[in-house]
KEFI-883181 format. One record per atom (N, C-alpha, C): residue number from 1; residue in three letters; z, y, x. Coordinates in nm, 3 decimals, padded with zeros to 5 digits. Last residue first. Layout:
BEGIN
GUKOL   pos   code        zz        yy        xx
GUKOL   NUM    ALA         Z         Y         X
...
***
This chain:
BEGIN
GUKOL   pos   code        zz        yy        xx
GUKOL   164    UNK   -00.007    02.000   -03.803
GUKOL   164    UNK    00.127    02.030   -03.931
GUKOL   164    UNK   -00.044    01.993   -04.044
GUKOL   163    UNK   -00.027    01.748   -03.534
GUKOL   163    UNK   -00.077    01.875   -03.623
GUKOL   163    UNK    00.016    01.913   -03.744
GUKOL   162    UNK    00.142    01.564   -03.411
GUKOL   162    UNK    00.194    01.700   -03.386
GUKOL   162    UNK    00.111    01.818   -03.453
GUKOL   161    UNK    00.235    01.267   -03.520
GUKOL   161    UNK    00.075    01.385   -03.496
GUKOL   161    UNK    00.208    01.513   -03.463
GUKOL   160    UNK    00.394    01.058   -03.377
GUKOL   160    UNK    00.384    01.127   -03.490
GUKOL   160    UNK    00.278    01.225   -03.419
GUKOL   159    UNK    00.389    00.687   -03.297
GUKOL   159    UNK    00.345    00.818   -03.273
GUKOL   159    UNK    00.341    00.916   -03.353
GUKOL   158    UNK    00.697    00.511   -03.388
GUKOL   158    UNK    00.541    00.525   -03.383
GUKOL   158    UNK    00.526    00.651   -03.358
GUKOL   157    UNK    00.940    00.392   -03.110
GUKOL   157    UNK    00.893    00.472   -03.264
GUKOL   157    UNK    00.761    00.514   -03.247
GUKOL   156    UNK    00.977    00.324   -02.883
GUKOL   156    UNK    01.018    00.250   -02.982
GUKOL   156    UNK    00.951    00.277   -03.095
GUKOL   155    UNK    00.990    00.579   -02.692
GUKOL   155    UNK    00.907    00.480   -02.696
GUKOL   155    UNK    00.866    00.322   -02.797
GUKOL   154    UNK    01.136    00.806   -02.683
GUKOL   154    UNK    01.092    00.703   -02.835
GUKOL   154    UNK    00.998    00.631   -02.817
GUKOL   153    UNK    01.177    00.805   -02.404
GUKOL   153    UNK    01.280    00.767   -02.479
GUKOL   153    UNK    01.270    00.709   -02.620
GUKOL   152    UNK    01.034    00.854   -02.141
GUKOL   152    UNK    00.997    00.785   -02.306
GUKOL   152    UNK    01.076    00.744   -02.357
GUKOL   151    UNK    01.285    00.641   -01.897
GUKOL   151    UNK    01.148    00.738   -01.930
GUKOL   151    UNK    01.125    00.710   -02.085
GUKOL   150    UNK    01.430    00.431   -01.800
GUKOL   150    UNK    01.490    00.534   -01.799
GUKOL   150    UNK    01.408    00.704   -01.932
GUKOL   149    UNK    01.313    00.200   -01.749
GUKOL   149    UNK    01.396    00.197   -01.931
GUKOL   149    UNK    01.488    00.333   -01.894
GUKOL   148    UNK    01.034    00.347   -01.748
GUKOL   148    UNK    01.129    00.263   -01.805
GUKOL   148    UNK    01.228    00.164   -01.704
GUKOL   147    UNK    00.903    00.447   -01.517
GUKOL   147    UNK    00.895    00.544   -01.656
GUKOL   147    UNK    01.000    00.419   -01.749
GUKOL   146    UNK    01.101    00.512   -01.241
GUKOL   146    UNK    01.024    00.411   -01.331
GUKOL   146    UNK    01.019    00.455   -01.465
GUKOL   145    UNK    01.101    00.852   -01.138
GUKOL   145    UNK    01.156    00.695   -01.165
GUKOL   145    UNK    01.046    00.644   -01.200
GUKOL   144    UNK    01.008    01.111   -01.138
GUKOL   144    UNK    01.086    01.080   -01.009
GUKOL   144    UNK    01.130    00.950   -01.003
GUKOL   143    UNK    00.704    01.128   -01.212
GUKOL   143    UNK    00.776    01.071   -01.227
GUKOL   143    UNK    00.877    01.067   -01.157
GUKOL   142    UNK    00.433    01.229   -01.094
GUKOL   142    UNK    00.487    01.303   -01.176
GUKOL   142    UNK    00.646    01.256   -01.221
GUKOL   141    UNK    00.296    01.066   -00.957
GUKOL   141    UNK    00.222    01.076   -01.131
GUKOL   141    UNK    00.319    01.186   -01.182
GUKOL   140    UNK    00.403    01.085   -00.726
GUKOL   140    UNK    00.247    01.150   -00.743
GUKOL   140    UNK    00.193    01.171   -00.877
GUKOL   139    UNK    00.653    00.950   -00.731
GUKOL   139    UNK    00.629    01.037   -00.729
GUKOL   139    UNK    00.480    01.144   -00.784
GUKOL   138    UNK    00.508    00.700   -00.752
GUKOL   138    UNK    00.593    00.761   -00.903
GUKOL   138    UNK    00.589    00.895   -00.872
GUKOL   137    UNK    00.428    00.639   -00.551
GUKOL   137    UNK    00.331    00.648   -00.660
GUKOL   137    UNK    00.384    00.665   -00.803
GUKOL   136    UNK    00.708    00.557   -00.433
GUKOL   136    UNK    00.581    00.680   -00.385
GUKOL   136    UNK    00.507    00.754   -00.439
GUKOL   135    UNK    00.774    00.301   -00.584
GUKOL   135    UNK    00.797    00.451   -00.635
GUKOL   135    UNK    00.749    00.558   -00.541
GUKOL   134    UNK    00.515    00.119   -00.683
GUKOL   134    UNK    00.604    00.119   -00.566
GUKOL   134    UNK    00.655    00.249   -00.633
GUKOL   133    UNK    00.386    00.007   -00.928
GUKOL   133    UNK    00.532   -00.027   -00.910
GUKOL   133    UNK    00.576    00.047   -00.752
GUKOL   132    UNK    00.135    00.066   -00.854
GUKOL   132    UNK    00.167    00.154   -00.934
GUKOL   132    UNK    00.343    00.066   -00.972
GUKOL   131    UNK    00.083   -00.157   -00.647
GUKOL   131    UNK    00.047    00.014   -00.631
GUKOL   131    UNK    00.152    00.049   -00.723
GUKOL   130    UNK    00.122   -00.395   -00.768
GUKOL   130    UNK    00.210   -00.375   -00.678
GUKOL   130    UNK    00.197   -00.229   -00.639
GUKOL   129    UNK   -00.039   -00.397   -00.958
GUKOL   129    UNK    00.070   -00.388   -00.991
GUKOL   129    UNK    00.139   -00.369   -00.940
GUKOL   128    UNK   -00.312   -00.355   -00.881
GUKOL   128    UNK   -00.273   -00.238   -00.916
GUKOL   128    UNK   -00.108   -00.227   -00.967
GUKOL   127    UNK   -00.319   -00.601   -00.716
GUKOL   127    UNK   -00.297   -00.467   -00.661
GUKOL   127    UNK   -00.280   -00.334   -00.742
GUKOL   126    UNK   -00.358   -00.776   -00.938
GUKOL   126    UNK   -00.225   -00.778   -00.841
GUKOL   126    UNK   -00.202   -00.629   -00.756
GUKOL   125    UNK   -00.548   -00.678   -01.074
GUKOL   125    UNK   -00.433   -00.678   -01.140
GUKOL   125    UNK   -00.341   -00.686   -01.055
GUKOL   124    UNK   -00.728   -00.770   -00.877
GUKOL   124    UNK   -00.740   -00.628   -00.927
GUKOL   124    UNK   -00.573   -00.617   -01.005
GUKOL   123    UNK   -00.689   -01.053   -00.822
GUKOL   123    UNK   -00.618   -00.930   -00.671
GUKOL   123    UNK   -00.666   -00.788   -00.758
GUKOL   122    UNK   -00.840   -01.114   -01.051
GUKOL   122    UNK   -00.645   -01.143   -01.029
GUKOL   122    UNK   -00.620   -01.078   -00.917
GUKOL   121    UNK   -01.093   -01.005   -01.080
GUKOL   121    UNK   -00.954   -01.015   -01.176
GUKOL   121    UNK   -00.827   -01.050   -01.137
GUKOL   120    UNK   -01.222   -01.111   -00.806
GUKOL   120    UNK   -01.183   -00.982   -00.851
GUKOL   120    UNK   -01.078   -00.964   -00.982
GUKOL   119    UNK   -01.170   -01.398   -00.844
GUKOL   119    UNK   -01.075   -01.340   -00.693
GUKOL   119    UNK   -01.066   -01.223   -00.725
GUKOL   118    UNK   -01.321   -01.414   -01.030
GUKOL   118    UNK   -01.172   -01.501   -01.051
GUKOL   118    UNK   -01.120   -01.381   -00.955
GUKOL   117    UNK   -01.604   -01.314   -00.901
GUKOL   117    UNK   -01.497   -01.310   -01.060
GUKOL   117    UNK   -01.421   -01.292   -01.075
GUKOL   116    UNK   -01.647   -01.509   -00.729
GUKOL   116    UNK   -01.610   -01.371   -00.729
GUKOL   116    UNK   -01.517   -01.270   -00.767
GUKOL   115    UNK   -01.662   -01.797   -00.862
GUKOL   115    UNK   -01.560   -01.746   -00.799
GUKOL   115    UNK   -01.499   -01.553   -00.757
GUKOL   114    UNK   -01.744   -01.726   -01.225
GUKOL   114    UNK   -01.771   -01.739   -01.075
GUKOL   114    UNK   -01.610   -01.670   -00.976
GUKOL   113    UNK   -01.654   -01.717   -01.468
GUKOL   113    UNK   -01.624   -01.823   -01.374
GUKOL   113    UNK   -01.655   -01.813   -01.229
GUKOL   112    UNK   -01.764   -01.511   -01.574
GUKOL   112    UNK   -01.597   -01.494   -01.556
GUKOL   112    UNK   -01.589   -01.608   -01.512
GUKOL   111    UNK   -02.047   -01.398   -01.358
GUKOL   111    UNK   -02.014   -01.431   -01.454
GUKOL   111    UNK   -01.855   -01.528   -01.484
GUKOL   110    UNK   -02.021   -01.033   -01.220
GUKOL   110    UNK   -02.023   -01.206   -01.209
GUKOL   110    UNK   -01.964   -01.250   -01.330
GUKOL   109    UNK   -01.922   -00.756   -01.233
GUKOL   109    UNK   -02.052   -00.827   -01.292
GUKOL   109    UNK   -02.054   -00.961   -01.334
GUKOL   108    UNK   -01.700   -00.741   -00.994
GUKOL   108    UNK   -01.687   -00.779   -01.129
GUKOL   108    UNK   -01.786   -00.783   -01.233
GUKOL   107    UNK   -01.891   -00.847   -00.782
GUKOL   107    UNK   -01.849   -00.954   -00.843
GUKOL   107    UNK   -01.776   -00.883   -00.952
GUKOL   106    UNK   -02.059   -00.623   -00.802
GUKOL   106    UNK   -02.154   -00.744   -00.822
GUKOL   106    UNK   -02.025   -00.849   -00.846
GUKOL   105    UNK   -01.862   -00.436   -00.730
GUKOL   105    UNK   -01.917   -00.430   -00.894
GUKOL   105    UNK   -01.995   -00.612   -00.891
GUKOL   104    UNK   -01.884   -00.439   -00.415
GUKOL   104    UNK   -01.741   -00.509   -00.542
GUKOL   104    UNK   -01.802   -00.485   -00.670
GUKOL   103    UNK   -02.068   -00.405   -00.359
GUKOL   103    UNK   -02.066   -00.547   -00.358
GUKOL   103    UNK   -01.899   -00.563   -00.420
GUKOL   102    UNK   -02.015   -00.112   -00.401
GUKOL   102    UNK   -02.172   -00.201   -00.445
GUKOL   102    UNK   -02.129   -00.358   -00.508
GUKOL   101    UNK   -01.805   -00.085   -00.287
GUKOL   101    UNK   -01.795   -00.056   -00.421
GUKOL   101    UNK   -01.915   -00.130   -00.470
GUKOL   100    UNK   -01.938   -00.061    00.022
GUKOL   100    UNK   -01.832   -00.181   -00.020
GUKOL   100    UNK   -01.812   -00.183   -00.204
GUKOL    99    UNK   -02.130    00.137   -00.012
GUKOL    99    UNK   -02.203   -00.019   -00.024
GUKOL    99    UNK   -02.070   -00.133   -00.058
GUKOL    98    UNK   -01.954    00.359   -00.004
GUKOL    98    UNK   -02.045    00.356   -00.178
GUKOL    98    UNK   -02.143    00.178   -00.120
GUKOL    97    UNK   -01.795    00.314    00.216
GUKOL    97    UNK   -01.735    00.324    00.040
GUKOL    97    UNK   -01.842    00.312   -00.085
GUKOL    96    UNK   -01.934    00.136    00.467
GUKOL    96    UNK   -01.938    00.272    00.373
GUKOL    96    UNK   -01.829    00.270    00.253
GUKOL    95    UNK   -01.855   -00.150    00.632
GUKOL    95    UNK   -01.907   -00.079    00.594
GUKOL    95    UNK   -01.895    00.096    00.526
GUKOL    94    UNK   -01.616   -00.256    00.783
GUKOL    94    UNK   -01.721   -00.130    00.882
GUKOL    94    UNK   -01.835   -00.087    00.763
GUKOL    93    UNK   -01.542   -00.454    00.623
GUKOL    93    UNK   -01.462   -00.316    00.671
GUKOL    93    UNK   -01.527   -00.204    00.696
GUKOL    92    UNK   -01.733   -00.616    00.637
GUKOL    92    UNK   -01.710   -00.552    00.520
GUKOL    92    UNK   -01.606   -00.424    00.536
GUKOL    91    UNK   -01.932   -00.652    00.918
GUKOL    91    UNK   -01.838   -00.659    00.865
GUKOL    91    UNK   -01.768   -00.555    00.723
GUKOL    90    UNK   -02.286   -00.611    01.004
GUKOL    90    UNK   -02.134   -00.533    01.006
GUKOL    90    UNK   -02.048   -00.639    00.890
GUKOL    89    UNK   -02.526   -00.553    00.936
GUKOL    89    UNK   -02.479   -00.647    01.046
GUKOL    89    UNK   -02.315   -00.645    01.059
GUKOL    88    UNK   -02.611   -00.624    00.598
GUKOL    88    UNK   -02.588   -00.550    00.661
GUKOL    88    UNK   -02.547   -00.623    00.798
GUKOL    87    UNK   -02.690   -00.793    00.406
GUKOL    87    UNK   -02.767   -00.707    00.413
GUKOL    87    UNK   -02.732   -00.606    00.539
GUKOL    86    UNK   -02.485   -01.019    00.447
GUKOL    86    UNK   -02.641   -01.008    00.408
GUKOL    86    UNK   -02.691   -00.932    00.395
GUKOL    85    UNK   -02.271   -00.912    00.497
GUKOL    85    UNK   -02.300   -00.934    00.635
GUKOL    85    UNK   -02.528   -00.967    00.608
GUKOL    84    UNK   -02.141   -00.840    00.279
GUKOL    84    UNK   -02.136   -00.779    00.356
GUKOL    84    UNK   -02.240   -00.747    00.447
GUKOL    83    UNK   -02.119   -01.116    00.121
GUKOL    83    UNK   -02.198   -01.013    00.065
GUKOL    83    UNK   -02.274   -00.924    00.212
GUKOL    82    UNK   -01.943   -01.214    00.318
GUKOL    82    UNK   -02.088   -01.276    00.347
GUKOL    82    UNK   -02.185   -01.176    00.279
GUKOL    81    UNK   -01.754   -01.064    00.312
GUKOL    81    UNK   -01.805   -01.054    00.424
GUKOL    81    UNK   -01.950   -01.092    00.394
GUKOL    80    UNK   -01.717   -01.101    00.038
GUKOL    80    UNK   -01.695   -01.024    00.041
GUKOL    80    UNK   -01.786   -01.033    00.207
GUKOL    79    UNK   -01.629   -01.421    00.052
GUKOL    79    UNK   -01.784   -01.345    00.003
GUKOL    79    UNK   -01.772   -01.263    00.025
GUKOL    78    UNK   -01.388   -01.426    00.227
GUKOL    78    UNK   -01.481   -01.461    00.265
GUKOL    78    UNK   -01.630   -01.425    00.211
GUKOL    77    UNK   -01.233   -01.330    00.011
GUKOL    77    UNK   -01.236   -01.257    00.118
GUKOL    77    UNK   -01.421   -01.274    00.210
GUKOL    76    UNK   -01.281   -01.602   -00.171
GUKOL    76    UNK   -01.292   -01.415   -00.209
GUKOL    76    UNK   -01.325   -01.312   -00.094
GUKOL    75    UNK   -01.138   -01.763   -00.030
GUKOL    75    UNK   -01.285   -01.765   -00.060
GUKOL    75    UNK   -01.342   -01.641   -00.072
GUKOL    74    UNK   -00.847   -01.635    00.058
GUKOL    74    UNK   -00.966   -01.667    00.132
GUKOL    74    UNK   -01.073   -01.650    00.118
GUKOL    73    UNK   -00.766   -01.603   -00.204
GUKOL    73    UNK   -00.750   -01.453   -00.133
GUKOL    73    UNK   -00.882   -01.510   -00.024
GUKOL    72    UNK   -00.792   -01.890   -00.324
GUKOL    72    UNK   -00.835   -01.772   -00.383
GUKOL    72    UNK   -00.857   -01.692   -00.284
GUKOL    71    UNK   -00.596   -01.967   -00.134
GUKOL    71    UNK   -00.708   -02.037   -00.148
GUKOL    71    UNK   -00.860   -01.941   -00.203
GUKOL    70    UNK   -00.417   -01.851   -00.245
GUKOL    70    UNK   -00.408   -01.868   -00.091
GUKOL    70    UNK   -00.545   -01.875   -00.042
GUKOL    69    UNK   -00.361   -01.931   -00.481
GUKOL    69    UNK   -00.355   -01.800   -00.483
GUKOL    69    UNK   -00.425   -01.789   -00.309
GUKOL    68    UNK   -00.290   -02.236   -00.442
GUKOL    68    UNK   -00.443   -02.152   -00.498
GUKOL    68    UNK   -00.419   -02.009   -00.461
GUKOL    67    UNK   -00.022   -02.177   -00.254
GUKOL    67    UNK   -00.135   -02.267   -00.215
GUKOL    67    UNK   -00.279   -02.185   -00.276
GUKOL    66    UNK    00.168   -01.942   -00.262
GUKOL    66    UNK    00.094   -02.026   -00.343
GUKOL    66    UNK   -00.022   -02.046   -00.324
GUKOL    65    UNK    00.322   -01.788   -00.085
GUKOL    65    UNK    00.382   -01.883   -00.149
GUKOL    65    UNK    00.305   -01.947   -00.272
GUKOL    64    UNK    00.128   -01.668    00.054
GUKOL    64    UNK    00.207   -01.771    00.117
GUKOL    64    UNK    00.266   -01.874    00.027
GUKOL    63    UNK    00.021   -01.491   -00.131
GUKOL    63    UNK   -00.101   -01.591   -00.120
GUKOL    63    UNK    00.038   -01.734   -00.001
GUKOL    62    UNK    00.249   -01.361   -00.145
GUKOL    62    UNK    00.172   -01.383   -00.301
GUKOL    62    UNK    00.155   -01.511   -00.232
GUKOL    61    UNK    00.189   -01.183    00.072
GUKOL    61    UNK    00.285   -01.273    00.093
GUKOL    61    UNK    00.287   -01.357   -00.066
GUKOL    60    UNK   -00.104   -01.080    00.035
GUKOL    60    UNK   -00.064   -01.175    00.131
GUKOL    60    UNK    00.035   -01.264    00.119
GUKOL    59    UNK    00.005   -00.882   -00.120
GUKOL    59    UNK   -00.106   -01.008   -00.230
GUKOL    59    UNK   -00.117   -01.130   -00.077
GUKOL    58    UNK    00.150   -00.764    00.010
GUKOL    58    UNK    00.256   -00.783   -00.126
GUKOL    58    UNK    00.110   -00.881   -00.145
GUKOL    57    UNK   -00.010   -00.607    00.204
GUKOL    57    UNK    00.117   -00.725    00.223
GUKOL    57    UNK    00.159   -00.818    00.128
GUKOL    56    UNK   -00.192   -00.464    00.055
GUKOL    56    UNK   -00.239   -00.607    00.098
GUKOL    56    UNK   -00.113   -00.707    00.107
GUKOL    55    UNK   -00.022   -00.317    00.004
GUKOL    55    UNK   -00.032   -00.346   -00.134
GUKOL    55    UNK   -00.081   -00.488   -00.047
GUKOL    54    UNK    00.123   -00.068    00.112
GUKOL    54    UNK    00.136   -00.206    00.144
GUKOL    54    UNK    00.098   -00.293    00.104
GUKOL    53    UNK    00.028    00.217    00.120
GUKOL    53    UNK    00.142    00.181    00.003
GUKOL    53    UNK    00.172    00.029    00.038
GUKOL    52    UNK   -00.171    00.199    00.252
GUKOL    52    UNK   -00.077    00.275    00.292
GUKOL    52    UNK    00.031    00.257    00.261
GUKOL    51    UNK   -00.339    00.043    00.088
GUKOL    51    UNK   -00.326   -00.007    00.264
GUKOL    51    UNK   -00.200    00.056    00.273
GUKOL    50    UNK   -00.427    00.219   -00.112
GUKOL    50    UNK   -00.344    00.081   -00.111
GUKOL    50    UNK   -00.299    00.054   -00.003
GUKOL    49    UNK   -00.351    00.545   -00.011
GUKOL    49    UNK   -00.450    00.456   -00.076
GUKOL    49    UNK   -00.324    00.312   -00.078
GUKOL    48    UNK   -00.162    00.826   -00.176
GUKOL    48    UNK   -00.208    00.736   -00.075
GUKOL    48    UNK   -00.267    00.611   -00.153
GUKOL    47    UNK   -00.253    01.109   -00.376
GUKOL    47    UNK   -00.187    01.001   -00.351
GUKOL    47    UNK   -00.247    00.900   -00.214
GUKOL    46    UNK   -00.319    01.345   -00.343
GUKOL    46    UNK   -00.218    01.364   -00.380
GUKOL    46    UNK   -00.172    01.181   -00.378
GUKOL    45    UNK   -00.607    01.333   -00.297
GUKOL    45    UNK   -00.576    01.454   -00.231
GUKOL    45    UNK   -00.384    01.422   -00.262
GUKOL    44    UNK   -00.640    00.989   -00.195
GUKOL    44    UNK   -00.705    01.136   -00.285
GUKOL    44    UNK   -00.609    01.262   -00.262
GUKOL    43    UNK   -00.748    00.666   -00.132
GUKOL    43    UNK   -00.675    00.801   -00.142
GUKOL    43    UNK   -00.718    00.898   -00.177
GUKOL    42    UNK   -00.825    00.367   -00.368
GUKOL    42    UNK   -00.846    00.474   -00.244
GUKOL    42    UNK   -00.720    00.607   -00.221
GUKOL    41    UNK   -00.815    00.122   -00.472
GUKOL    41    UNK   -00.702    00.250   -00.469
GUKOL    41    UNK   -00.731    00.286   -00.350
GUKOL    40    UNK   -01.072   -00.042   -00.412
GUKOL    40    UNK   -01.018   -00.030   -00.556
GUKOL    40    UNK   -00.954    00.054   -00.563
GUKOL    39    UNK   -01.058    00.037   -00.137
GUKOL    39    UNK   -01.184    00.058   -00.224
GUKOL    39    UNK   -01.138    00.053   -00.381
GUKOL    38    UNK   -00.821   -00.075    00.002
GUKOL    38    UNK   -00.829    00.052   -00.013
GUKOL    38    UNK   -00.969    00.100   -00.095
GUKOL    37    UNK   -00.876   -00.347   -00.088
GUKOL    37    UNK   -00.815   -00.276   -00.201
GUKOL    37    UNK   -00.813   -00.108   -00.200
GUKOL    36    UNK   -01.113   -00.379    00.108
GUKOL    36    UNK   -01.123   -00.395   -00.052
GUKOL    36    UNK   -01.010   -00.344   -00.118
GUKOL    35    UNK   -00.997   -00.322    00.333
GUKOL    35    UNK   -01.070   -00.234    00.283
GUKOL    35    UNK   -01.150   -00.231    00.121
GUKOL    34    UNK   -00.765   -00.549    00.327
GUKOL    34    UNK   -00.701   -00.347    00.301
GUKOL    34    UNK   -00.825   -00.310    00.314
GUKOL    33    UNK   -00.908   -00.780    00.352
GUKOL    33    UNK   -00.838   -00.723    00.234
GUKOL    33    UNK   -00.751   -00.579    00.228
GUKOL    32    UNK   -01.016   -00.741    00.595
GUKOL    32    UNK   -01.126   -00.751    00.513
GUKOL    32    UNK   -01.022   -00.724    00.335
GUKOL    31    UNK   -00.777   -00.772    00.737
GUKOL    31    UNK   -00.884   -00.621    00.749
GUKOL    31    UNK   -00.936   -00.650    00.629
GUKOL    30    UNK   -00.705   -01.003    00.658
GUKOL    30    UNK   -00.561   -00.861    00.629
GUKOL    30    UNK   -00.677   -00.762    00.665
GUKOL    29    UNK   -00.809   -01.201    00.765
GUKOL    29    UNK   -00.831   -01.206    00.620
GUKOL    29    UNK   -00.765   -01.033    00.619
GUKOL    28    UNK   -01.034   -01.115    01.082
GUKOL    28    UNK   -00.877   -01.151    00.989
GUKOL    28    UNK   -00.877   -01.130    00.842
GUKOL    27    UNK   -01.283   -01.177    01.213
GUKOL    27    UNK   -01.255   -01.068    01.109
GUKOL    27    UNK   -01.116   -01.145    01.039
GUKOL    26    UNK   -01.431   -01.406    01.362
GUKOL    26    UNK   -01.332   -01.306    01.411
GUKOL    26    UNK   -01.272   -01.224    01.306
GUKOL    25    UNK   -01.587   -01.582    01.191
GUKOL    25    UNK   -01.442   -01.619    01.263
GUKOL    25    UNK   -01.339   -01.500    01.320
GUKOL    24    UNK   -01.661   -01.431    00.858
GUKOL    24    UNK   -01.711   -01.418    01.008
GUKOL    24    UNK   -01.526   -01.472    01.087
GUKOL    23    UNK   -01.490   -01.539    00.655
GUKOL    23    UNK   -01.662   -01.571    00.668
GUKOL    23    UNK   -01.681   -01.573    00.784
GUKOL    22    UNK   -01.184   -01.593    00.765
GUKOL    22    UNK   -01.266   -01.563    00.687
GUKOL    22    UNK   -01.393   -01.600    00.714
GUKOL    21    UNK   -00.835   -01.665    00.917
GUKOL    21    UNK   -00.956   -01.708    00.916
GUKOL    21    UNK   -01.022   -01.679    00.776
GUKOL    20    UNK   -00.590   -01.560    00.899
GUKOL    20    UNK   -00.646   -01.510    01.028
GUKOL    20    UNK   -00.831   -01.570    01.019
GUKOL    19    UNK   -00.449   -01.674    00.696
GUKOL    19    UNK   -00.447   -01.530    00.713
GUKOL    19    UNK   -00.554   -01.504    00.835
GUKOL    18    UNK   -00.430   -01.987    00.843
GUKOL    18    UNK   -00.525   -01.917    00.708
GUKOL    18    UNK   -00.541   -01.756    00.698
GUKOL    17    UNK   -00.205   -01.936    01.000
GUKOL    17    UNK   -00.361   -01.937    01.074
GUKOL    17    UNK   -00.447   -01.919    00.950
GUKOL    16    UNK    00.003   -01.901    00.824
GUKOL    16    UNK   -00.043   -01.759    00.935
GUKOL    16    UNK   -00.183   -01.842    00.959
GUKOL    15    UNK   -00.006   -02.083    00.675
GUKOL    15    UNK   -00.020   -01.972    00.592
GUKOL    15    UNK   -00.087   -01.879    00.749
GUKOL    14    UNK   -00.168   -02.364    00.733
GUKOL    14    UNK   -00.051   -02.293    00.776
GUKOL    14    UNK   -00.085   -02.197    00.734
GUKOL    13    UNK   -00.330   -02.601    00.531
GUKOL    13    UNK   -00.347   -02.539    00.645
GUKOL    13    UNK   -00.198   -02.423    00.630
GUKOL    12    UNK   -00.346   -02.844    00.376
GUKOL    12    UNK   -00.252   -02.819    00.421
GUKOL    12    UNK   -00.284   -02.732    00.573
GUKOL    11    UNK   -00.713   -02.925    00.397
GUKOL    11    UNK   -00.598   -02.917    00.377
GUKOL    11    UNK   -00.462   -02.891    00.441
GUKOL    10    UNK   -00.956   -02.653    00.408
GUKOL    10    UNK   -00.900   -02.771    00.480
GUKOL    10    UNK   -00.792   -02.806    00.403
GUKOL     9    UNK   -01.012   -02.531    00.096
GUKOL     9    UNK   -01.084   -02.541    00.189
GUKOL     9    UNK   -01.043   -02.652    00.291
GUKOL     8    UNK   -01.174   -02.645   -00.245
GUKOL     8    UNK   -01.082   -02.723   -00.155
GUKOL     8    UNK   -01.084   -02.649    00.005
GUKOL     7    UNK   -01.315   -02.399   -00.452
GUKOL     7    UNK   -01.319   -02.555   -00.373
GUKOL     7    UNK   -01.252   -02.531   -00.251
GUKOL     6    UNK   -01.223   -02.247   -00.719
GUKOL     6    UNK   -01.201   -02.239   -00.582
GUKOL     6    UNK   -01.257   -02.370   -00.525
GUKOL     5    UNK   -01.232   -02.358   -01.010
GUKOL     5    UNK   -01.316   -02.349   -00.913
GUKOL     5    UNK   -01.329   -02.307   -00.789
GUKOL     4    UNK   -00.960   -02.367   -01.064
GUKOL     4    UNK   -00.988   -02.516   -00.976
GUKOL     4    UNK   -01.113   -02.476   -00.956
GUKOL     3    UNK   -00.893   -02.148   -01.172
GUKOL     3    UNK   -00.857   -02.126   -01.016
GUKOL     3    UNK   -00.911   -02.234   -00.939
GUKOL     2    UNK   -01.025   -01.996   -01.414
GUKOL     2    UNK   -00.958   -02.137   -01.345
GUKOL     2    UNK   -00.956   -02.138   -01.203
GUKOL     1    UNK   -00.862   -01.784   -01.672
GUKOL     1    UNK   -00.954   -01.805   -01.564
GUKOL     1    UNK   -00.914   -01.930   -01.487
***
């Protein structure tokens, strides 16, 4: 995927005041990204959502130490509101679960260049890596560890049927 379709926003802007600016001036990038990931990893009767687990932090501090990635979390953030804000008066936070999921399918729909796109494939992978690496969420699967290099011991060897 190409990240150079991001376009340029100011240059050399400061990680904290970038964090603080999206579509709508008031809405901080850190709301508008814990209700999109809490929408991708919600909560459920046995596990906590993303927000809870820290997951925004971990694609925030990502976005510090890399300019596109930075650049990315912004634009992204920013449709997400504008989706938001076109049909609705509200901010992408304040919306529902079944309209924020709406306007997250439309960008993984989008076609694999659009910016949407880009921003949904790589914060989907980032957040589910940083979720399902915390060990909280080991607990909940059942795991008291990291399923490796402690777990699955034949993990090496091909699957045998267990029918006779």
């Amino acid at each position: 995927m190409r990240l150079g379709l991001c376009a340029p926003l100011t240059a050399h802007v400061h990680p904290l005041v970038a964090a603080t600016v999206v579509g709508d001036k008031n809405q901080p990038i850190s709301i508008t990204l814990r209700a999109y990931l809490d929408t991708l990893l919600p909560a459920d009767d046995i596990s906590p959502s993303a927000s809870t687990i820290g997951v925004h932090k971990h694609l925030l501090k990502k976005a510090q130490d890399d300019a596109l990635y930075r650049r990315l979390l912004l634009l992204g953030t920013r449709w997400l509101e504008q989706q938001a804000q076109a049909r609705d008066p509200v901010s992408f936070a304040a919306l529902g679960e079944e309209r924020r999921e709406q306007i997250i399918m439309l960008a993984e729909d989008a076609p694999a260049t659009a910016l949407e796109r880009v921003f949904f494939e790589h914060t989907r992978v980032d957040a589910f890596e940083s979720y399902y690496s915390d060990p909280a969420i080991w607990a909940t699967l059942g795991y008291p560890n990291a399923p490796q290099p402690l777990g699955f011991v034949g993990y090496g060897s091909a699957p045998r049927s267990t029918q006779s």
